[in-house]
C-alpha positions as a printed NumPy array, in Angstrom:
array([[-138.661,    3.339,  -23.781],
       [-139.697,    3.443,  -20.117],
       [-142.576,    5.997,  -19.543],
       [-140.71 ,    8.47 ,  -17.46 ],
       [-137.629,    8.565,  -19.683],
       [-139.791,   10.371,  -22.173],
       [-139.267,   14.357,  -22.051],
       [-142.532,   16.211,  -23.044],
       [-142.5  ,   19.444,  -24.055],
       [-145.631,   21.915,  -22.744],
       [-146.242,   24.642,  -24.969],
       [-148.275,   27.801,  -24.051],
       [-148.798,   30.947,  -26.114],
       [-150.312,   34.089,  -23.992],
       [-151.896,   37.068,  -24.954],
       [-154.473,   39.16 ,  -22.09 ],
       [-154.655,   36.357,  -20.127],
       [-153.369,   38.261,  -16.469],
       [-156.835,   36.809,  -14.737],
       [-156.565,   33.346,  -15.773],
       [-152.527,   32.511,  -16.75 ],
       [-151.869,   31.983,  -12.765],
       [-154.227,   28.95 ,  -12.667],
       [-152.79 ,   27.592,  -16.   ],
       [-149.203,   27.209,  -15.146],
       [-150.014,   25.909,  -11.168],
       [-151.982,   23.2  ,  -13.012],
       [-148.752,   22.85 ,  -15.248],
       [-145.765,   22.956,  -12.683],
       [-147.807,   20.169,  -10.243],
       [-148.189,   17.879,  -12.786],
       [-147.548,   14.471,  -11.674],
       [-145.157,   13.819,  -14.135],
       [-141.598,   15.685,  -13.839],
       [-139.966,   14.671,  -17.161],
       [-141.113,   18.309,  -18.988],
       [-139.964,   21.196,  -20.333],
       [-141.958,   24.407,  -20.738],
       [-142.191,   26.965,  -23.515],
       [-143.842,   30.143,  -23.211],
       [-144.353,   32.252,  -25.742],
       [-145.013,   36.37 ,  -24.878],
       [-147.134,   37.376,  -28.043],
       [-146.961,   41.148,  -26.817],
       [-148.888,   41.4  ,  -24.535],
       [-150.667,   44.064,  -23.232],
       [-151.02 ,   43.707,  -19.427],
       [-149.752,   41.751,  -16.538],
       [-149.358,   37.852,  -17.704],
       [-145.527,   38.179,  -17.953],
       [-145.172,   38.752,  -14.481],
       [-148.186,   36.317,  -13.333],
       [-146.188,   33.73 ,  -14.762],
       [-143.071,   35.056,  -13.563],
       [-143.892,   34.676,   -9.832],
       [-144.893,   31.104,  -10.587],
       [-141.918,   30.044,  -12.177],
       [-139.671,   31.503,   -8.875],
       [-142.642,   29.633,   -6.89 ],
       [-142.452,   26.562,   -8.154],
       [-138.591,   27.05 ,   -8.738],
       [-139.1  ,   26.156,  -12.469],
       [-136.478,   28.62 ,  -14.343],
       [-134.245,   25.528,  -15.853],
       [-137.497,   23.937,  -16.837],
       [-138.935,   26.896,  -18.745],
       [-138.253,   28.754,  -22.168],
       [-139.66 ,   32.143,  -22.697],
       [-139.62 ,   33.576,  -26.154],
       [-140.692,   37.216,  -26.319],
       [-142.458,   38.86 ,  -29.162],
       [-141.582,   42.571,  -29.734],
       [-144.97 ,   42.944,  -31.516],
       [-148.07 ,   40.885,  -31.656],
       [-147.759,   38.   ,  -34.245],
       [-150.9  ,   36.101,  -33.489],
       [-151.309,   32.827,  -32.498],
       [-150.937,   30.978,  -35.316],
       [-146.953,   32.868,  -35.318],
       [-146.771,   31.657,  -31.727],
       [-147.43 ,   28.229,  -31.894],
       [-145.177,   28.02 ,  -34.448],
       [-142.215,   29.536,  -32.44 ],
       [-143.489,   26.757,  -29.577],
       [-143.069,   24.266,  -32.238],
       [-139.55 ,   25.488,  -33.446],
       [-138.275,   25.996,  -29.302],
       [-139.652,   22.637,  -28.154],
       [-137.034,   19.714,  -27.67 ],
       [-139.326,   16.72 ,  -25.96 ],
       [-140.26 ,   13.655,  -27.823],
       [-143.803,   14.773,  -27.147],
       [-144.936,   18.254,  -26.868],
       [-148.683,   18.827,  -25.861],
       [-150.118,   22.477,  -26.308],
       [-152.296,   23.982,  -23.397],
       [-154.108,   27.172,  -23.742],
       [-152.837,   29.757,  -21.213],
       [-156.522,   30.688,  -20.321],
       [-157.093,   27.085,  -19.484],
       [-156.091,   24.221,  -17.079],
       [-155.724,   20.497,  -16.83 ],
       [-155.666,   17.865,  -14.061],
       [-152.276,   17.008,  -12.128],
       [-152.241,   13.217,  -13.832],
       [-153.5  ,   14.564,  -17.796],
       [-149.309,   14.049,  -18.627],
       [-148.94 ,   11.324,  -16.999],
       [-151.665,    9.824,  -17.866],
       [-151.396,   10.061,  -21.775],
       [-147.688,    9.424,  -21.316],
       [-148.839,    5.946,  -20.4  ],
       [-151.476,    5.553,  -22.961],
       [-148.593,    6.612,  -25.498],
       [-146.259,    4.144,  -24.237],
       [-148.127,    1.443,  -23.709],
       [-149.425,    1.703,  -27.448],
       [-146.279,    3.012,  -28.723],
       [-148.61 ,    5.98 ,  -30.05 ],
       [-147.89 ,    9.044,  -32.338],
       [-150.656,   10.858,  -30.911],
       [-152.189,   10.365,  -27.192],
       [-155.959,   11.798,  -26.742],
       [-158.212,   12.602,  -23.938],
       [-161.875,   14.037,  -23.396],
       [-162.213,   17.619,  -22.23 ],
       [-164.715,   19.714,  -20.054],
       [-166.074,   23.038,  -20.622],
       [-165.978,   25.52 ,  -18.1  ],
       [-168.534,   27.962,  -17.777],
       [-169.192,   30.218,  -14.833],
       [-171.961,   28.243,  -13.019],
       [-171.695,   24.71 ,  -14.653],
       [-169.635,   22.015,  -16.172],
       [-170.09 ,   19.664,  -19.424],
       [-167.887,   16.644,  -20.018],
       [-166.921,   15.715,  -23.736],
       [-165.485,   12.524,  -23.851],
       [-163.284,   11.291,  -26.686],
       [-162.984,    8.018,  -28.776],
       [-159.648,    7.172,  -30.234],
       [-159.526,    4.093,  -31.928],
       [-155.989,    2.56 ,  -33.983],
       [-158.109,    2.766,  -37.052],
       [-156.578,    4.641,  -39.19 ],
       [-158.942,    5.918,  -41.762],
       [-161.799,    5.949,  -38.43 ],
       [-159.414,    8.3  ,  -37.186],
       [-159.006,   10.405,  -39.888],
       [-162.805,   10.738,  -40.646],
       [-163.434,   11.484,  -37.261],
       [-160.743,   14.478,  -36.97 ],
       [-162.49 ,   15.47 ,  -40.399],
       [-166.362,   16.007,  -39.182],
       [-164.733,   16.693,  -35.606],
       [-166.326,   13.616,  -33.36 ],
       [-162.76 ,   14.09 ,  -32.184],
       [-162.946,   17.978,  -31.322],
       [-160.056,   19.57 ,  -33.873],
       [-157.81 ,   21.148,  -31.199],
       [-154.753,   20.834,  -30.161],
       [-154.749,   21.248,  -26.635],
       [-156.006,   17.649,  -25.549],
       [-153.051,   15.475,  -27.397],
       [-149.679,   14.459,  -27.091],
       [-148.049,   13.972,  -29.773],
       [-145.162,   12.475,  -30.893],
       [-142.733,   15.645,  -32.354],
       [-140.992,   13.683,  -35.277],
       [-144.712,   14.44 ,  -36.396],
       [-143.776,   17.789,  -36.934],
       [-139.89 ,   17.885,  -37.333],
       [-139.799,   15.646,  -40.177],
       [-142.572,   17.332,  -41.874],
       [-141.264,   21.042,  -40.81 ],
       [-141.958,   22.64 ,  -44.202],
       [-145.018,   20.959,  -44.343],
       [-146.956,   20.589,  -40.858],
       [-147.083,   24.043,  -39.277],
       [-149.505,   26.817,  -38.548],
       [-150.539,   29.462,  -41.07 ],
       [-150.061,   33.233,  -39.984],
       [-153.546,   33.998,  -41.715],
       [-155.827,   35.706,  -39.607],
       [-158.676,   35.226,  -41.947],
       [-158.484,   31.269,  -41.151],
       [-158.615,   29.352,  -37.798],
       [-155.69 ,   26.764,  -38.459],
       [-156.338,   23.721,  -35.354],
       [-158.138,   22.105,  -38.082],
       [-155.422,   22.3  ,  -40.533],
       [-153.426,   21.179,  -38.326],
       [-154.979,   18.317,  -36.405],
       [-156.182,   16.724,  -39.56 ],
       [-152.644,   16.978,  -40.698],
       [-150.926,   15.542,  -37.772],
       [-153.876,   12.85 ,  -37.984],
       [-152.613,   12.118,  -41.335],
       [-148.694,   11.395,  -40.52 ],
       [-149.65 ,    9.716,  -37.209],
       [-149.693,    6.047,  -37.516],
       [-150.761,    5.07 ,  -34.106],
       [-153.14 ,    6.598,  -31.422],
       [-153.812,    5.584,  -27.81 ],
       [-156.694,    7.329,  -25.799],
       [-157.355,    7.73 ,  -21.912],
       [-160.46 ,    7.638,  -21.249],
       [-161.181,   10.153,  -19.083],
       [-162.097,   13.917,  -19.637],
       [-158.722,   15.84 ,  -18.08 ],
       [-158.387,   19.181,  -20.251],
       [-161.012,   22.04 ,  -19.026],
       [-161.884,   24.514,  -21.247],
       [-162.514,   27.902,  -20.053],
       [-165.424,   29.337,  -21.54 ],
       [-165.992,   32.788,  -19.778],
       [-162.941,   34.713,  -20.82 ],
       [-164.328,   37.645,  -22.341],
       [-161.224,   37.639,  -24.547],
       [-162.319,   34.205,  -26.1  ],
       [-163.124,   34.177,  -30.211],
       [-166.51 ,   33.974,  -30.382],
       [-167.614,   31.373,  -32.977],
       [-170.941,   32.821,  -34.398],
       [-170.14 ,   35.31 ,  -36.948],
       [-169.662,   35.306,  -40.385],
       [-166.103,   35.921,  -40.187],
       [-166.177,   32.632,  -38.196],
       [-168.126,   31.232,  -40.347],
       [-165.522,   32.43 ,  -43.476],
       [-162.094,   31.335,  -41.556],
       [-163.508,   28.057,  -40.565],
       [-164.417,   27.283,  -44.519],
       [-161.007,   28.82 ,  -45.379],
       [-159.456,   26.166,  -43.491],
       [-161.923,   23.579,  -44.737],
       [-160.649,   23.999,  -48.409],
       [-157.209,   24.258,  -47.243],
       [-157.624,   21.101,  -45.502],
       [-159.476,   19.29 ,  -48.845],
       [-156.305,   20.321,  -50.956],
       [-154.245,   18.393,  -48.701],
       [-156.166,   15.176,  -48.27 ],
       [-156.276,   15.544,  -52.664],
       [-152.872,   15.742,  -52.401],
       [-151.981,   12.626,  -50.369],
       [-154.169,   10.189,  -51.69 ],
       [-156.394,   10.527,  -49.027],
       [-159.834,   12.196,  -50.456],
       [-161.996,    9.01 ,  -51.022],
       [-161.514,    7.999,  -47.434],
       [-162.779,   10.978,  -45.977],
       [-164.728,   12.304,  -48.488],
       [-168.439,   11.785,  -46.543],
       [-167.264,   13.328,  -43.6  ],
       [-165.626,   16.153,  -45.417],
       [-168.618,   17.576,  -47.102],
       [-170.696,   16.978,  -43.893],
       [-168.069,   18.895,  -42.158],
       [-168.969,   21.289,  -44.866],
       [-172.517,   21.621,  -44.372],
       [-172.324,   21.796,  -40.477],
       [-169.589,   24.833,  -40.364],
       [-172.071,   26.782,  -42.824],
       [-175.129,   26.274,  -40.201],
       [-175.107,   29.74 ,  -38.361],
       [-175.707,   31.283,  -41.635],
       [-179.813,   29.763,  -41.141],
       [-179.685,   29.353,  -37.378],
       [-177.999,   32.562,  -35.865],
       [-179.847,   35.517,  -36.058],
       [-177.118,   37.896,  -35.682],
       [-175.167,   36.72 ,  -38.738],
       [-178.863,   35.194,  -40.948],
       [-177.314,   35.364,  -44.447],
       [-179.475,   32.526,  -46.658],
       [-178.039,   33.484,  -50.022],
       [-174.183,   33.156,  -48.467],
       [-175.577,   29.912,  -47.433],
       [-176.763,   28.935,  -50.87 ],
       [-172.917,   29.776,  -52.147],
       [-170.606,   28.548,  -49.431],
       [-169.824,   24.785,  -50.12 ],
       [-173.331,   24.042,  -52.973],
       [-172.203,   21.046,  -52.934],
       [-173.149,   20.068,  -49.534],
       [-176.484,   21.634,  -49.9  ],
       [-178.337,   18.053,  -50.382],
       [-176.291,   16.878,  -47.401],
       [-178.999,   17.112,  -44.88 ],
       [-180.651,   14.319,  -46.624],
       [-178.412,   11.724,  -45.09 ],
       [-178.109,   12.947,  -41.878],
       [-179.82 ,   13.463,  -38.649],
       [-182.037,   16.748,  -38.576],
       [-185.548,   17.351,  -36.862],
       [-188.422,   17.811,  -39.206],
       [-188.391,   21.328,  -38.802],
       [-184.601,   22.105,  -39.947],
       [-184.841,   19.612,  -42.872],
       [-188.24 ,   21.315,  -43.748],
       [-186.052,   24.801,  -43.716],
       [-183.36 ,   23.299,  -46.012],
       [-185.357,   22.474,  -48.304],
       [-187.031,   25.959,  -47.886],
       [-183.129,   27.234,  -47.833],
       [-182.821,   25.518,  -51.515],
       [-185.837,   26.489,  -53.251],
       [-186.725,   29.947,  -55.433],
       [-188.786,   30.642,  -52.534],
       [-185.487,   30.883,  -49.767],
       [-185.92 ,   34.791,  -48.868],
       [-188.956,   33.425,  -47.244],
       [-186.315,   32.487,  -44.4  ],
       [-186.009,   36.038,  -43.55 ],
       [-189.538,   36.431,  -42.638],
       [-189.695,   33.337,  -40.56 ],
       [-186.827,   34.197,  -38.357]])
């Protein structure tokens, strides 16, 4: 199929996003490549992004290119990705975060890179944003398979969904299977990109970092609490039943309980959310883990600290 015969499908939740939304769909409707549709989903919200987006849509003279499903209460994201998912008729669709932007060439870019390696999933790198500097965060992606799907697993490929296209069969032949989980007590783009990882069969990458990731919203999750810390493992085990399930546990299994280890880490590092027991009970059997990977003398000395009768020492120390 010729690149440009390919209709991709843009998905963007919003929710309090009235100082940043504006950006996002300029950076959306200028793209480079025309063949896309647009789906916006209104999760409630609370102030003035429905109308931001509005005026962009009769700027850019977009209304036949845009779907805009309205929720008459707030779902959460998780309920309004899904709606994306189930509104979305492109044989791609690529999610964006409506806080966020990417260059004018990102679709046409990893249109290309899907085409030319007839690709389930496309991948670039991604830059994060912060008010007075910049860091680029390239991205490997290999046709490896299983190198794929370790590196989704410990997250050398960052577990989002925002910097891939991917191929929708992906999703609408697994529909009952493949979609995010309404639980607020578990971030799901892990879930969800390791499943997705799973079904894909090939993956092209563009080597370039295109997606930028806004990092002073004040609305943004923050990612060092112990309810972080909880959701994250939630969808860690979630994640392990499914790669039991296929087959696919042995392949992934080092990365997997590394992944483990690493996501417990602010429980001995961050001192607003210090909890060494927690540490002790969350994932034991990535406790030894350390062992085998790359730590500075003075955080394996405080594992093993962390694992001895003598751990509420920690809480002196810090």
């Amino acid at each position: 199929m010729d690149g440009h015969q390919i209709k991709v499908s843009i998905l963007v939740p919003f929710y309090k996003v009235e100082n940043y939304v504006g950006r996002c769909v300029e950076s959306l409707f200028t793209q480079t490549y025309k063949n896309i549709e647009y789906v916006f989903v209104n999760d409630c919200t609370p102030d003035g992004s429905m109308e931001v987006i509005n005026e962009k849509i009769d700027k850019y003279g977009m209304t036949d290119k845009c779907k805009m499903i309205i929720h008459e209460q707030n779902q959460g994201i998780s309920s309004s990705r899904n709606d994306c998912l189930d509104n979305m008729t492109g044989d791609y669709f690529l999610f964006i975060d409506s806080d966020d932007y990417i260059d004018r060439d990102m679709v046409e870019l990893l249109v290309e890179a899907a085409v030319k390696e007839n690709a389930d999933i496309s991948g670039c790198g991604y830059i994060e944003e912060y008010a007075d500097h910049s860091v680029e965060h390239p991205q490997k992606y290999t046709n490896d398979h299983d190198e794929m799907m370790r590196a989704i697993t410990l997250l050398t490929i960052k577990g989002v969904m925002w910097k891939l296209l991917v191929r929708s069969t992906i999703v609408t032949e697994h529909k009952d299977e493949v979609r995010f989980i309404p639980d607020r007590n578990m971030v799901d783009d892990y879930f969800f990109c390791c499943q997705i990882f799973y079904y894909a069969q090939r993956f092209a990458g563009v080597d370039r970092c295109m997606y930028h990731w806004i990092q002073y919203n004040p609305n943004n999750y923050t990612h060092t609490t112990i309810f972080a810390v909880e959701s994250q493992a939630a969808a860690i085990r979630k994640t392990e039943e499914f790669y039991r399930e296929k087959g696919i546990y042995d392949v992934v299994k080092t990365e997997l309980i590394q992944r483990k280890f690493i996501s417990k880490l602010p429980l001995l590092f961050d001192k607003e959310c210090i909890d060494v027991e927690r540490w002790r009970n969350l994932f034991p059997e990535s406790n030894n883990v350390w062992k085998s990977m790359s730590f500075s003398l003075g955080n394996r000395i405080l594992f093993m600290l962390a694992q001895s009768p003598f751990y509420r020492l920690i809480y002196r120390l810090k």
